[in-house]
Every structure is written in structure tokens, then in C-alpha cells.
C-alpha positions as YAML, in Angstrom:
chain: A
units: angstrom
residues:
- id: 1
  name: UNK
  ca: [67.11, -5.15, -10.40]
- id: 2
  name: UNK
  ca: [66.88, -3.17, -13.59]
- id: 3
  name: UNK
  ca: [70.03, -0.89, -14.11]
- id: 4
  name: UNK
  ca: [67.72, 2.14, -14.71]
- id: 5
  name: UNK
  ca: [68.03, 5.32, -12.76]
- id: 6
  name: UNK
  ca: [66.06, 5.88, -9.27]
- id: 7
  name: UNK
  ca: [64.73, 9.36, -8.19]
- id: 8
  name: UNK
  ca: [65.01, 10.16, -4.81]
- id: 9
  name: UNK
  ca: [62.72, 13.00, -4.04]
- id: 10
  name: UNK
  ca: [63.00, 15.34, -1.58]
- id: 11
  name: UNK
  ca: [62.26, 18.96, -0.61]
- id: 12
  name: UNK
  ca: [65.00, 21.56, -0.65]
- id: 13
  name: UNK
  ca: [65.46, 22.66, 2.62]
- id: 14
  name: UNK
  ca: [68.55, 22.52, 4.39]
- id: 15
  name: UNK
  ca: [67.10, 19.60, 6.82]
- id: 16
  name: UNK
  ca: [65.59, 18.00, 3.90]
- id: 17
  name: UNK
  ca: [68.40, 17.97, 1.89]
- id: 18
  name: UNK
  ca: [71.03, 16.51, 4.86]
- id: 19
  name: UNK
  ca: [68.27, 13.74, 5.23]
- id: 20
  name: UNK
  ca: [67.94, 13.08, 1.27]
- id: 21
  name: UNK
  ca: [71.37, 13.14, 1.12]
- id: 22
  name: UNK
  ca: [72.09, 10.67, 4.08]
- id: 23
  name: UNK
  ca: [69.45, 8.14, 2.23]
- id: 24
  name: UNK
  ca: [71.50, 9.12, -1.09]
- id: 25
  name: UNK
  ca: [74.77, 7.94, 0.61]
- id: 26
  name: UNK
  ca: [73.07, 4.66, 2.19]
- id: 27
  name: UNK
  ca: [71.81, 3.94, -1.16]
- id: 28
  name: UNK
  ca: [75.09, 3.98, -2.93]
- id: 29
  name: UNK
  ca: [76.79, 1.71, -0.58]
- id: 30
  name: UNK
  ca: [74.40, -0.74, 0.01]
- id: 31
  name: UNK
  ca: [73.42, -0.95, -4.30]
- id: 32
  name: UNK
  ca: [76.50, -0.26, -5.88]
- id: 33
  name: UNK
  ca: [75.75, -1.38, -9.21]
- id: 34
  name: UNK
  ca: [72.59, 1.07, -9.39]
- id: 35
  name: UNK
  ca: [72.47, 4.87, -10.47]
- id: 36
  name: UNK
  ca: [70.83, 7.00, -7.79]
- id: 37
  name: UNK
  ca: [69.75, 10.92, -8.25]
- id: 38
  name: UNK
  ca: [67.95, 13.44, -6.04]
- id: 39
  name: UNK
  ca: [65.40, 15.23, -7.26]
- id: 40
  name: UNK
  ca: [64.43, 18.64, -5.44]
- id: 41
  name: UNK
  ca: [60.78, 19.38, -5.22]
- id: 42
  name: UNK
  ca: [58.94, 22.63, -3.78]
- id: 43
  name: UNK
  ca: [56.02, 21.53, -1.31]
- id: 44
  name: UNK
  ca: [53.20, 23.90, -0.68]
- id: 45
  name: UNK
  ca: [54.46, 24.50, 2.70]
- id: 46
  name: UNK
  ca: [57.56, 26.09, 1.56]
- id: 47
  name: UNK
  ca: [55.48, 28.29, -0.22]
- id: 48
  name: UNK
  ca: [53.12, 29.09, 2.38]
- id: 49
  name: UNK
  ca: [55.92, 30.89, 4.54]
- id: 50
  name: UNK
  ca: [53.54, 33.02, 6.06]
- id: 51
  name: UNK
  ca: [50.15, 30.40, 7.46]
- id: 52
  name: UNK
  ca: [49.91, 30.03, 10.77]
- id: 53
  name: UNK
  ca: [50.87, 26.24, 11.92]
- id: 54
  name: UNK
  ca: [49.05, 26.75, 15.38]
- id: 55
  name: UNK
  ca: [45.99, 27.73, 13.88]
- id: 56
  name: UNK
  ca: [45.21, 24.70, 11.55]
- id: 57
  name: UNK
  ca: [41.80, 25.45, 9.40]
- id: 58
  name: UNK
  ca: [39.78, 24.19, 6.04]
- id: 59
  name: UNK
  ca: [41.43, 26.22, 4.71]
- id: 60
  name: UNK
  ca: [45.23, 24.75, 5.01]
- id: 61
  name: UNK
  ca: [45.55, 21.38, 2.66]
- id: 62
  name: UNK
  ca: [46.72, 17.94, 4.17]
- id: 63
  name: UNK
  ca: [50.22, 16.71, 3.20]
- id: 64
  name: UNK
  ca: [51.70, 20.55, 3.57]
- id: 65
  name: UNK
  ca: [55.26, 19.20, 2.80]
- id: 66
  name: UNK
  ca: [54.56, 16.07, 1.05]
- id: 67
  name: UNK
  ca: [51.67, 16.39, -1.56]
- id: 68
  name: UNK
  ca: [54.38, 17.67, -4.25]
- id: 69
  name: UNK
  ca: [56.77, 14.97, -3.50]
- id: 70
  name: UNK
  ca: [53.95, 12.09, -3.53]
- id: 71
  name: UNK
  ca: [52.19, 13.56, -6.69]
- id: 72
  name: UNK
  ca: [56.21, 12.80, -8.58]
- id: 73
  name: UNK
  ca: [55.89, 9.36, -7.70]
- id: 74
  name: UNK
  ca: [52.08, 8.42, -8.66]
- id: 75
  name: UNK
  ca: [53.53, 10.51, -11.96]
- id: 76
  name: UNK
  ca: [56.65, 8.09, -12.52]
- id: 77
  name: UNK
  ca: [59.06, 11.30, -12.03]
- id: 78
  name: UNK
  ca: [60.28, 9.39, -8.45]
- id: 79
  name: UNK
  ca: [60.60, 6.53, -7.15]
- id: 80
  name: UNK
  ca: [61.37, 7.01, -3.20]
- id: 81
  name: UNK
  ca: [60.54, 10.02, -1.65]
- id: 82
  name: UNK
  ca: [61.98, 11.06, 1.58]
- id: 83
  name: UNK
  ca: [60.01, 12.30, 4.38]
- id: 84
  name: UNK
  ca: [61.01, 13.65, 8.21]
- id: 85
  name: UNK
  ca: [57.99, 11.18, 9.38]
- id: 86
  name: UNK
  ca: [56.21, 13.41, 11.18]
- id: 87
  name: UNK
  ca: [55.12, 15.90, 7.94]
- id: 88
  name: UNK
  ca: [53.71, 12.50, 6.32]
- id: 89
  name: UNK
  ca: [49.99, 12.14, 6.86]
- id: 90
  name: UNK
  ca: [48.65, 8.98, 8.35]
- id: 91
  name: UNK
  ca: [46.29, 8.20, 5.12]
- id: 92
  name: UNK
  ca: [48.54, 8.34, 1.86]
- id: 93
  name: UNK
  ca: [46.93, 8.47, -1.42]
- id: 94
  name: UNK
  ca: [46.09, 5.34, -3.46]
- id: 95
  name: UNK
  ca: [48.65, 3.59, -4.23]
- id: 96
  name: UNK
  ca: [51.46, 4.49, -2.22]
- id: 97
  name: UNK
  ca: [53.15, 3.05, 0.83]
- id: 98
  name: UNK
  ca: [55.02, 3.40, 4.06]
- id: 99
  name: UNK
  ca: [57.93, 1.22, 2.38]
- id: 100
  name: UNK
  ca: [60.25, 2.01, 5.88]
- id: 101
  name: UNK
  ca: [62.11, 3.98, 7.82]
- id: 102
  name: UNK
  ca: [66.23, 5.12, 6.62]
- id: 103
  name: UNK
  ca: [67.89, 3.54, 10.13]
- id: 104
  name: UNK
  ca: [67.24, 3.74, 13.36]
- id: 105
  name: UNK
  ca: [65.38, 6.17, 14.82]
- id: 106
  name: UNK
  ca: [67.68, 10.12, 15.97]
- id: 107
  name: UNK
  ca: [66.92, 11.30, 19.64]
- id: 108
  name: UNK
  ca: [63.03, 12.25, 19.40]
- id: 109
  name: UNK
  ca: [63.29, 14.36, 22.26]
- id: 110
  name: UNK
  ca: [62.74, 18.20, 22.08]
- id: 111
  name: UNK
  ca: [65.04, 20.95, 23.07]
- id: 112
  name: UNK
  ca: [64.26, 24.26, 24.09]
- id: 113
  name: UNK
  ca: [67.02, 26.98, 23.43]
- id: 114
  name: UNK
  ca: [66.90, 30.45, 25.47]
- id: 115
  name: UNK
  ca: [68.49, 33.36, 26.14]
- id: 116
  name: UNK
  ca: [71.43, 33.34, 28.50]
- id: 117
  name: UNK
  ca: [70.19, 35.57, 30.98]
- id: 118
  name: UNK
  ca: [67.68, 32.68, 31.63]
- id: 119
  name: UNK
  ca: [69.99, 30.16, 33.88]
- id: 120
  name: UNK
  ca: [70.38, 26.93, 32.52]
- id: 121
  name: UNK
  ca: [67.65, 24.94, 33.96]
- id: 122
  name: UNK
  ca: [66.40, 20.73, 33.07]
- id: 123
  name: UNK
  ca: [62.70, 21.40, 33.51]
- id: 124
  name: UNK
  ca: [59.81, 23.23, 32.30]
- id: 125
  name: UNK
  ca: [58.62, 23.22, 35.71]
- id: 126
  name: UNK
  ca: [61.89, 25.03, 37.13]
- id: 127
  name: UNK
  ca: [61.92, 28.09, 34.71]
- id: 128
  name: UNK
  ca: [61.21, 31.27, 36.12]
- id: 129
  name: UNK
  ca: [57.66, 32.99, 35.76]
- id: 130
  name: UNK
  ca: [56.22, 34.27, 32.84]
- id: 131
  name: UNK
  ca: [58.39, 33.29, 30.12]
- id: 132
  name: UNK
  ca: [57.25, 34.37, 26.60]
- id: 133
  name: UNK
  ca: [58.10, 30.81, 24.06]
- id: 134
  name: UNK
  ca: [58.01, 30.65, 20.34]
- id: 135
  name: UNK
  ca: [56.59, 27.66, 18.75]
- id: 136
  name: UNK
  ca: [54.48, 26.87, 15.42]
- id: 137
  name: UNK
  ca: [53.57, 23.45, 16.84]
- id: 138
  name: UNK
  ca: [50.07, 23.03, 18.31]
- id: 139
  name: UNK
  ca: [51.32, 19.68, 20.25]
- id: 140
  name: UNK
  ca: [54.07, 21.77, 22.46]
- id: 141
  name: UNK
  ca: [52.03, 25.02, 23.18]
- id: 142
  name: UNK
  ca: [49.47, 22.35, 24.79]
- id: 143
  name: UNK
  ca: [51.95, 20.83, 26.70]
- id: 144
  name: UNK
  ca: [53.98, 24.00, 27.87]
- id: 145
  name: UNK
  ca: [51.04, 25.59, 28.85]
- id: 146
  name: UNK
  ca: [49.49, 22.61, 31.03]
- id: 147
  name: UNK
  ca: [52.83, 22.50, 32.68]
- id: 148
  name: UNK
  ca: [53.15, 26.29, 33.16]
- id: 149
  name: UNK
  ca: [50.00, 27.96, 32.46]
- id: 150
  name: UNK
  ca: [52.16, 31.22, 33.39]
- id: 151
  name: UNK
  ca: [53.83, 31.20, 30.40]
- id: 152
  name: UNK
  ca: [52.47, 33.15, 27.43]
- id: 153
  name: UNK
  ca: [53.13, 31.20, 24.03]
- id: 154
  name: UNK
  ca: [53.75, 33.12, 20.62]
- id: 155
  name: UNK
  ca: [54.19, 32.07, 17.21]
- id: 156
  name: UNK
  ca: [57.08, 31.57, 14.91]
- id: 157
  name: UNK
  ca: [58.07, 30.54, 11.60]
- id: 158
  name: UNK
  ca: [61.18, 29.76, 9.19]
- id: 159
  name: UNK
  ca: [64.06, 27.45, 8.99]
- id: 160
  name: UNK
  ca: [66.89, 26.88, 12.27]
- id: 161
  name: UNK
  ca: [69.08, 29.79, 11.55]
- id: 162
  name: UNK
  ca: [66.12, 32.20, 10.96]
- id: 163
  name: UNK
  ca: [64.14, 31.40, 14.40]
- id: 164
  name: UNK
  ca: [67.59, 31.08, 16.02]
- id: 165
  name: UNK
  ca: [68.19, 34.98, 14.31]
- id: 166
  name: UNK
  ca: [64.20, 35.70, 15.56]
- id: 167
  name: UNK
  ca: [65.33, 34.27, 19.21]
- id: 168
  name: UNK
  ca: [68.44, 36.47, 19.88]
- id: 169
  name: UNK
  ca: [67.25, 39.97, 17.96]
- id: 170
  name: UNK
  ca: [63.73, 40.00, 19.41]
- id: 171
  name: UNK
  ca: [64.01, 40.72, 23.18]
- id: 172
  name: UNK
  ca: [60.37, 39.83, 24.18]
- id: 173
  name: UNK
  ca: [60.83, 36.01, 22.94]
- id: 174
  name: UNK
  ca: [62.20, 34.32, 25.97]
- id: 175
  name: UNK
  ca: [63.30, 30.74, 24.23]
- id: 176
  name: UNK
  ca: [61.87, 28.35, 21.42]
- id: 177
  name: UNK
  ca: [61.44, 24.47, 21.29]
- id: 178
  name: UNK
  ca: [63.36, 22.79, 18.11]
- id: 179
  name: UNK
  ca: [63.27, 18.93, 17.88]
- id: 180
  name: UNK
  ca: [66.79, 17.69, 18.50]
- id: 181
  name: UNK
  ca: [66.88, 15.35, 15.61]
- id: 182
  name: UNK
  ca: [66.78, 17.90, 13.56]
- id: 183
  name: UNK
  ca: [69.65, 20.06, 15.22]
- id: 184
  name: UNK
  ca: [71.95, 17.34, 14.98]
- id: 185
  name: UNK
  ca: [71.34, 16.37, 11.10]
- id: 186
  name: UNK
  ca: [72.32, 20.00, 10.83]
- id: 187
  name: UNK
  ca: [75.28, 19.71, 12.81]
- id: 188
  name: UNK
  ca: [74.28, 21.77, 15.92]
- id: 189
  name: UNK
  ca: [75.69, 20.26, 18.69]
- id: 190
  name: UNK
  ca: [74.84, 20.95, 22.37]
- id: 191
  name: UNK
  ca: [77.52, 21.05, 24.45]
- id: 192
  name: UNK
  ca: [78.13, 19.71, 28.44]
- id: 193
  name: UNK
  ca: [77.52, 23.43, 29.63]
- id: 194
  name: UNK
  ca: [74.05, 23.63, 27.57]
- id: 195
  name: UNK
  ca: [75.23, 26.15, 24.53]
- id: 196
  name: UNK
  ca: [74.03, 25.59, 21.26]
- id: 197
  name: UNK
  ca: [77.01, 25.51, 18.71]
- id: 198
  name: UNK
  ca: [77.03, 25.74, 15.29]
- id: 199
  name: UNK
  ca: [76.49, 27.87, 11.92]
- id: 200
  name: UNK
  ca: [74.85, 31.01, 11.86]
- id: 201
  name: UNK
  ca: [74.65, 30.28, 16.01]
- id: 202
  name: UNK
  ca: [73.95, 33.91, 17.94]
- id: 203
  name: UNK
  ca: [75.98, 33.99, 20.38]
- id: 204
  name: UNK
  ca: [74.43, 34.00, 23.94]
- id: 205
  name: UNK
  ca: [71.73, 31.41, 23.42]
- id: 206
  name: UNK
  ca: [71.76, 28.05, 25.88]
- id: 207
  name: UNK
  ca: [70.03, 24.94, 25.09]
- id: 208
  name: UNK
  ca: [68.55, 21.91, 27.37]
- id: 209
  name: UNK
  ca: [66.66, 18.84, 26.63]
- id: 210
  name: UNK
  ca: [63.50, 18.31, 27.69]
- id: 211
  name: UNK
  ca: [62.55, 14.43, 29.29]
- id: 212
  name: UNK
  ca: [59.69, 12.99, 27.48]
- id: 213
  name: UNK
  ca: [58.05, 12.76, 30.64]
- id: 214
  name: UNK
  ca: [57.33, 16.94, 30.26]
- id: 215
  name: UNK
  ca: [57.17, 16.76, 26.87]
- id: 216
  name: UNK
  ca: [56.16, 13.63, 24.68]
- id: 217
  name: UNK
  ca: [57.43, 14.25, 20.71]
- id: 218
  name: UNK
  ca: [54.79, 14.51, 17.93]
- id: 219
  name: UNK
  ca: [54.01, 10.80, 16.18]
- id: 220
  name: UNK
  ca: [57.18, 10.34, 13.60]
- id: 221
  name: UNK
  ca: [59.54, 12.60, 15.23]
- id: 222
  name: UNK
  ca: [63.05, 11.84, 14.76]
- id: 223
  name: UNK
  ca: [62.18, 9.04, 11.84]
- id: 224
  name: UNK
  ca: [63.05, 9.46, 7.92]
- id: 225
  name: UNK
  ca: [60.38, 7.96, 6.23]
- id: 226
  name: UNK
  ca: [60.80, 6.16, 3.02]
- id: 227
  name: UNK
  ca: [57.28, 6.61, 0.43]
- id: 228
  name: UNK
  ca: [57.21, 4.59, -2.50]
- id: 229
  name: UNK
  ca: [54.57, 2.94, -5.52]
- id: 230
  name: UNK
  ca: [52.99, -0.15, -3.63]
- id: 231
  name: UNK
  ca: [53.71, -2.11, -6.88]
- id: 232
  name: UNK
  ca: [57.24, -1.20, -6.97]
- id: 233
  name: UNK
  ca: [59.08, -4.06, -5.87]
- id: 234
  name: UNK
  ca: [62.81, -2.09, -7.05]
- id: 235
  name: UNK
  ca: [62.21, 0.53, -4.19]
- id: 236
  name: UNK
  ca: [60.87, -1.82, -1.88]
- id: 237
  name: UNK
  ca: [63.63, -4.24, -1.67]
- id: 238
  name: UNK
  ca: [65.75, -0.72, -1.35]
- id: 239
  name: UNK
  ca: [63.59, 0.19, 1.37]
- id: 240
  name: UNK
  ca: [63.88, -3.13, 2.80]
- id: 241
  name: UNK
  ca: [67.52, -2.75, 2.97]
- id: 242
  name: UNK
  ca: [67.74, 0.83, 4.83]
- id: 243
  name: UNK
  ca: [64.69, -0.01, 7.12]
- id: 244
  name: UNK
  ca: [65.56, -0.14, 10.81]
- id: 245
  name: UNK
  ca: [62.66, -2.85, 12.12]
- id: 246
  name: UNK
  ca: [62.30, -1.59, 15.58]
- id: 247
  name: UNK
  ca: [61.96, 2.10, 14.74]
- id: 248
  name: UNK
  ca: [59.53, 1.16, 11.83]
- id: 249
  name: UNK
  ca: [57.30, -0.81, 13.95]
- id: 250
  name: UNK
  ca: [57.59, 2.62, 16.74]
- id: 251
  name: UNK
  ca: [56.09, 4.63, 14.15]
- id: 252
  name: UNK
  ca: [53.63, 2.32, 12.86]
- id: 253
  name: UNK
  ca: [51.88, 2.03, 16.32]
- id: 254
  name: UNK
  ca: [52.38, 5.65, 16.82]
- id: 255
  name: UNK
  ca: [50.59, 6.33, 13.37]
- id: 256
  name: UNK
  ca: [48.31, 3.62, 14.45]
- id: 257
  name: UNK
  ca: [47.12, 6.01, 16.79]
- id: 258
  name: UNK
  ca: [46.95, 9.42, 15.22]
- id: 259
  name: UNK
  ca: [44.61, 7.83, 12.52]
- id: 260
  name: UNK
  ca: [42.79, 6.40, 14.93]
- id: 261
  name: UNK
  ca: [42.15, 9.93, 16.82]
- id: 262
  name: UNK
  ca: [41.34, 11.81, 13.63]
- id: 263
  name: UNK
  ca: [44.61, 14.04, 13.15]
- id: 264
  name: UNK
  ca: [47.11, 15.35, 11.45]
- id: 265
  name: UNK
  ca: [50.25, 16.04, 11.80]
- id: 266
  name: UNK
  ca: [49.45, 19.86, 12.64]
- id: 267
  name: UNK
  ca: [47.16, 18.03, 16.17]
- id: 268
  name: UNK
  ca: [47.92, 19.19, 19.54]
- id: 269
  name: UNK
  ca: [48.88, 15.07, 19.90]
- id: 270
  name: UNK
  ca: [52.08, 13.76, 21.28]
- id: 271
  name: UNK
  ca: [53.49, 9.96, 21.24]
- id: 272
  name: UNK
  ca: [56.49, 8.29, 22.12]
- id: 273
  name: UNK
  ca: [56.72, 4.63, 21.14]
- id: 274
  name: UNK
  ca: [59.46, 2.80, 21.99]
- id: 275
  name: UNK
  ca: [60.90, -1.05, 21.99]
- id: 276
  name: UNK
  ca: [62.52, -2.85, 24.88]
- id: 277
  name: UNK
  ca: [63.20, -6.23, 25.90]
- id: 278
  name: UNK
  ca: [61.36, -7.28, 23.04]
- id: 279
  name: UNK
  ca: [58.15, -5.59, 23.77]
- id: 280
  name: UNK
  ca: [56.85, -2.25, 22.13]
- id: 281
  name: UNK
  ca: [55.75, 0.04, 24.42]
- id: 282
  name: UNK
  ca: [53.63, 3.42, 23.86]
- id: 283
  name: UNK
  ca: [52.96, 6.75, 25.52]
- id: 284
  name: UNK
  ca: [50.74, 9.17, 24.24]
- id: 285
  name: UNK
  ca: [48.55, 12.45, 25.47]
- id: 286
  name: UNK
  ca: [46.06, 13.98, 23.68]
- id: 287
  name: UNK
  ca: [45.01, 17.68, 23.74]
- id: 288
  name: UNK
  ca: [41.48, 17.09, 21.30]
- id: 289
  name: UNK
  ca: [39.03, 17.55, 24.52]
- id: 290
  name: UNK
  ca: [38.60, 19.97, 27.14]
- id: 291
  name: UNK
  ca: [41.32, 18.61, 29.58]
- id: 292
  name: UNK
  ca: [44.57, 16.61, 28.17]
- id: 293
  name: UNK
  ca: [44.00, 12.85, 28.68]
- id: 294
  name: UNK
  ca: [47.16, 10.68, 28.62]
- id: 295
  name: UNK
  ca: [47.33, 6.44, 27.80]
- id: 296
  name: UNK
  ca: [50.00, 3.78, 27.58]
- id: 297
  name: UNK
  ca: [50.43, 0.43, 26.86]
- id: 298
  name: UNK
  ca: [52.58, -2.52, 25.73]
- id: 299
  name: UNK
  ca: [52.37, -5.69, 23.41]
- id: 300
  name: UNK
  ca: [54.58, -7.35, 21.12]
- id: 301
  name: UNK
  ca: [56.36, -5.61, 18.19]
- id: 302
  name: UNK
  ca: [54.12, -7.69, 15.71]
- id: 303
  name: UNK
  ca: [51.08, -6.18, 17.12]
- id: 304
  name: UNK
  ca: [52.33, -2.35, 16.41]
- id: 305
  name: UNK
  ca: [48.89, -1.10, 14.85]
- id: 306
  name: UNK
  ca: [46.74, -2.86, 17.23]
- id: 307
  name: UNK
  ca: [48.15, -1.19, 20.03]
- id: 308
  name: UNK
  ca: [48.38, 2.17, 18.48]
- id: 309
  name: UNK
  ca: [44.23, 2.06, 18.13]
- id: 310
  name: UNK
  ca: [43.65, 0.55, 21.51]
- id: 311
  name: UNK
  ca: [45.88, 3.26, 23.27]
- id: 312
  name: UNK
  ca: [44.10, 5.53, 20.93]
- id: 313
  name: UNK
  ca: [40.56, 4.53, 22.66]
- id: 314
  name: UNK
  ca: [41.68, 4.91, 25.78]
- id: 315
  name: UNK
  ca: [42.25, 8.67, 24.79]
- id: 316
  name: UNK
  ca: [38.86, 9.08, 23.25]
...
């Protein structure tokens, strides 16, 4: 390996940042001899603070938070960029690759964080009536609101602290859904009695985890992906070194799918792949026609794309 410096790009929010910096760390010790750098790079949606994620239109590009990033390496000014896997589009521009996943795969459940008056409850299904939620994602309004069709679902937008801030000062928002990955790279922790701790935590909010079985995570969740030049064979032997096998074939079969369906990352689409006892399983429910439709199935790991497009038929 050539002794010349590798970029690391990544965006600059706090969550991006812990997750560069994590890859930065795992970099360092595992290629000692090799001269590693961030490089902090404003996507379009940082700047588009105020575009509605629930309403996805023409009008909103693809790759939100990663066109920036991938336009620094087909430029030369990276060489790895680091993605949370579920901003990076299924089709990636000429050129560049999927070259793996940092680790294994954080907890790609969902938690949903409410007021206290609300009493601490495990289910969707046992809240009381007519909760108002807050959520920018397409994929969990679909699912709340097939679960509790009582429930009214708003928007929201920012970083953790600000739609933990938007939570606790804004009385008619009953409780929003975060993805717990991302809580815990940020060092929120959820405690035994189901309170959110933390920085810049209001006090008085409470927190549960919601089963997969209520509410299946969107393709990528809880996965850093690693993008890279296809004819770079420096990062990929890096990538190669950080890449966790069983989580990378998860996501491949779960990004099998969402190409396979048509959509992006901003789809009302949830999937959940998983492997055990050396077989890769995968859940998935899709919200693209007039009533949800939900598929599974199971194959070997080697077969991670295949399965992702024949679960993907059976949702068609």
C-alpha cells in the first residue's frame, strides 16, 4: 500500500461525525503505517433544512445526503466515504461501489420517546387513543398508522437534540420515533425504567423499543456503509478489513429488494434481514399499493441479492 494520505469523507453532523470518527479510529489500528484524515462535506440535505421528507416529489434530488460526498471521490478529493446505509441510494453512480459495511451491524430497531404523562407502554397497539407522533419518515407513518389508524401523524425535522427540544416544548406532539442506532452512537442511553438519558435530554421524556414485528426498520438501518472508486484496490483491501460479512450480506439482500421495488430511501418500505444458523433470512412490508403487503424468505448468505428480488416479487 502506497504511504499516501486517505480521505475519509463524511458529512458534519453530530451522528455523522461519531460514525466517521469510529471508521477513523478502526482505520488507525488496523493500518498503522498509513496516514488517515476526515474530510467534512455539506450534503444538499443539510441544506435543505426545511423540505418535507414525508412528501417525497420531482422535485427533491436522489442521494440527499450523499451526492456531495460521492461527487469528492469520482473527483480524487476522497477515497472512502462514510454513509449511515440507509441515506445511500440503491443505484450509485458509475464507478463507485458498496466496498462494505464498518462492523457489525448496531440494534436496527426503532424507539419511540414520549412524554411522561404517557405511561410507559411496549406496544404501539397498547398506547392510549389518539396520540399525535412526529416523524419525517414515510416508512413509520405507514406503519403507525396501519397499526393505529387513531393516531394522527405530524411532521418533524432537525438533528436529536432539536426534535428532542420540539418533543418536550410543543405540548400537542405526543412522542417521536428515532432509530436506536443512532441514539446510542450519540451516547443516549435508555435506561431499565424507559428514560432517555443523555446531553441536551429534557427532562420528563420516556423511551421504549419497538419489536420489529410492529415496526420493521428502513433497508440499511443501523449499518455504516463504506463507498469507494471500484478501481481502488487501497480502499478496498481497507474496506475488506472493517467489513463485518454477515451484516454486509443483510444489507445487500435488503438493497436487493428496494431496487427491485423502485425506491428510495425516502419509500414508505421497511426490511429487516437478518443471519442465523447459517441461513439469511428476510422480512419486508411494503406500503407502494393500496393496502400494505408483507413477504419473507430464507436462503443461503451467498445468495443475498437473489433473495432480496424474489421477496421483492412477492410484494409486487
Amino acid at each position: 500500500m502506497s504511504a499516501q494520505p486517505i480521505f475519509i469523507a463524511t458529512r458534519g453532523s453530530a451522528l455523522a461525525l461519531a460514525q466517521a470518527n469510529m471508521v477513523l479510529a478502526e482505520c488507525r489500528k488496523k493500518f498503522p503505517n498509513l496516514v488517515f484524515e476526515l474530510k467534512i462535506i455539506k450534503s444538499t440535505g443539510d441544506k435543505l433544512q426545511t423540505a418535507s421528507m414525508s412528501k417525497p416529489d420531482a422535485s427533491l434530488p436522489k442521494g440527499l445526503f450523499t451526492k456531495e460526498l460521492e461527487m469528492a471521490l469520482l473527483k480524487s478529493k476522497a477515497d472512502l466515504a462514510v454513509h449511515s446505509l440507509k441515506d445511500l441510494p440503491t443505484e450509485l453512480p458509475e464507478g463507485l461501489t458498496l466496498g462494505g459495511v464498518a462492523g457489525k451491524r448496531a440494534d436496527v430497531r426503532d424507539a419511540l420517546i414520549y412524554r411522561a404523562a404517557i405511561k410507559p407502554k411496549t406496544k404501539l397497539a397498547d398506547l392510549p387513543h389518539g396520540l399525535t407522533i412526529a416523524t419525517s419518515s414515510t416508512r413509520r407513518k405507514a406503519q403507525i398508522l396501519a397499526l393505529r389508524p387513531d393516531f394522527k401523524v405530524v411532521e418533524i425535522r432537525g438533528n436529536v437534540p432539536t426534535r428532542l427540544k420540539k418533543l418536550a416544548g410543543q405540548p400537542e406532539i405526543c412522542a417521536t420515533v428515532l432509530a436506536t442506532a443512532g441514539l446510542s452512537r450519540l451516547h443516549y442511553m435508555i435506561t431499565a425504567g424507559g428514560r432517555l438519558k443523555g446531553v441536551e435530554v429534557p427532562s420528563g421524556l420516556g423511551v421504549t423499543i419497538l419489536d420489529t414485528s410492529e415496526m420493521l426498520p428502513c433497508v440499511g438501518q443501523g449499518a455504516i456503509g463504506l463507498e469507494i472508486r471500484g478501481n481502488d484496490d487501497r480502499a478496498a483491501e481497507i474496506c475488506r478489513s472493517l467489513n463485518d460479512e454477515d451484516t454486509f450480506r443483510s444489507v445487500v439482500a435488503e438493497r436487493a429488494l428496494l431496487r427491485a421495488l423502485g425506491g428510495g430511501c425516502q419509500m414508505p418500505i421497511g426490511a429487516h434481514a437478518w443471519v442465523e444458523a447459517g441461513e439469511l433470512h428476510l422480512r419486508a412490508v411494503s406500503f407502494l399499493t393500496e393496502k400494505p403487503r408483507r413477504a419473507e424468505g430464507k436462503t443461503s448468505p451467498a445468495e443475498a441479492a437473489a433473495l432480496g428480488q424474489r421477496v421483492a416479487a412477492q410484494l409486487m
